[in-house]
N, C-alpha and C positions, 0 to 999 in steps of 0.2 A: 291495143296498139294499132295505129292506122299508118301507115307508110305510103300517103298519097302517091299514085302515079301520073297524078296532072302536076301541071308547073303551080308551083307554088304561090304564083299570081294570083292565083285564082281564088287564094284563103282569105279572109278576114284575121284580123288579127287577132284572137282568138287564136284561131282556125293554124295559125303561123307559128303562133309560141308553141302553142302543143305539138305541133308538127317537129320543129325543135327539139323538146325535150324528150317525145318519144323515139326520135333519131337517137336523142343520145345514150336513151337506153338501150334502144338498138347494137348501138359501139361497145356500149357494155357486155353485151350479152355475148357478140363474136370476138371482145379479149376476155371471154374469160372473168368477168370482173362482177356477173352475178350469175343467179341458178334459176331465178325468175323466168321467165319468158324464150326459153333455150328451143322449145319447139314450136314459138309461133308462125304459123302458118307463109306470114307477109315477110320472115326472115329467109326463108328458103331459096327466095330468088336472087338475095344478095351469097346466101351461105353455098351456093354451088357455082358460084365463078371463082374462076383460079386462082381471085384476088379478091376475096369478100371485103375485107374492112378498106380498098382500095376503091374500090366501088361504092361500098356506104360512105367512104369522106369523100367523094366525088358529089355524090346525092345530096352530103349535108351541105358541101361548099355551095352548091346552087340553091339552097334555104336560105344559108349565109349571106347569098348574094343579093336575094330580095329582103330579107331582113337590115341589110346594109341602106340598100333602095329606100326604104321606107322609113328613113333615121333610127331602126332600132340597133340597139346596142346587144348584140349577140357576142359570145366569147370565142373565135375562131380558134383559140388554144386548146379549148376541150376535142376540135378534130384534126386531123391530120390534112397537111396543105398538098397532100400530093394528089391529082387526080388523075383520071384516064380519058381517053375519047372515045373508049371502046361503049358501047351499050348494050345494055339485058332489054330483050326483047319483052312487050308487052302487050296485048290484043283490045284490039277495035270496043272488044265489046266490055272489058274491063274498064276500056277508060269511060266509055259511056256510061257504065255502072258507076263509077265515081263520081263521074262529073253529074250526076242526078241525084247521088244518094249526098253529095257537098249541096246542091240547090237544095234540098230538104232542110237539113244541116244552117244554111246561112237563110229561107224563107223564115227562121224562128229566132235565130238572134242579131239579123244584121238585114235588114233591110235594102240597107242601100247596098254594100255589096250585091247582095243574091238579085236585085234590080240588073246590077254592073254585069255581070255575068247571066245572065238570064236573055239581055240582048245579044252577048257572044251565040247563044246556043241557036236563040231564036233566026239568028244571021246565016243559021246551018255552015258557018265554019267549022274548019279543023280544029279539034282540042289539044290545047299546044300541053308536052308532056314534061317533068323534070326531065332536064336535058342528059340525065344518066340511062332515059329510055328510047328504046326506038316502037315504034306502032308495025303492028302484023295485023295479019287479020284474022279473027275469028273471035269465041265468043268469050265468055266473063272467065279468067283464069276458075281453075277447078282448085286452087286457095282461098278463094273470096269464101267470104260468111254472108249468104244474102240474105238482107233482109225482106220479109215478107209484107 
């Protein structure tokens, strides 16, 4: 399960759908609704605000929103319409770690994407984040599974 903390712009589509449906296992997981995936790591940060699944349909709706963007046909009934403007803090160096370990990710099955995004990075702008997160600083959360 990957619960990207960059903005969802930044997927291929691919990259979007699955980000989608591993959301939605997500939702399953904090109603109760499976046994799978109950202590993955990248849930922790939704499962300890004092409104998890208010926060995870906050996250999904902004999936939704690019998914909408892009003519896809996403089912906004499988999440909840309500969200917050509060956000879980996230660090500099995680999202740096994402946003390189996705150019890996998109250099093999999408070309032109990982192009698109490759001059974002190269431009040394800010890596814009799902708008559920806000940016701190320091280094790769001590949740990450880095890969080697």
């Amino acid at each position: 399960m990957r619960l990207w903390s960059l903005h969802p712009g930044y997927l291929d589509s691919k990259g979007l759908v699955a980000l989608w449906r591993e959301g939605l296992l997500a939702r399953a997981v904090l109603t109760g609704k499976t046994k799978g995936y109950t202590h993955h790591p990248q849930l922790n940060r939704f499962k300890i605000q004092d409104h998890p699944l208010l926060f995870l349909d906050t996250y999904l709706n902004h999936v939704y929103n690019e998914a909408c963007a892009r003519g896809y046909n996403f089912n906004q009934e499988k999440i909840g319409v309500n969200c917050t403007t509060r956000q879980i803090p996230v660090t500099s160096g995680q999202l740096s770690y994402e946003f390189h370990h996705l150019q890996g990710k998109l250099q093999k099955r999408d070309h032109d994407t990982y192009l698109a995004t490759k001059r974002l990075m190269d431009k040394k702008g800010s890596i814009q984040t799902n708008p559920v997160f806000k940016v701190i600083p320091g280094d790769i959360e001590p949740w990450e599974k880095v890969e080697k």
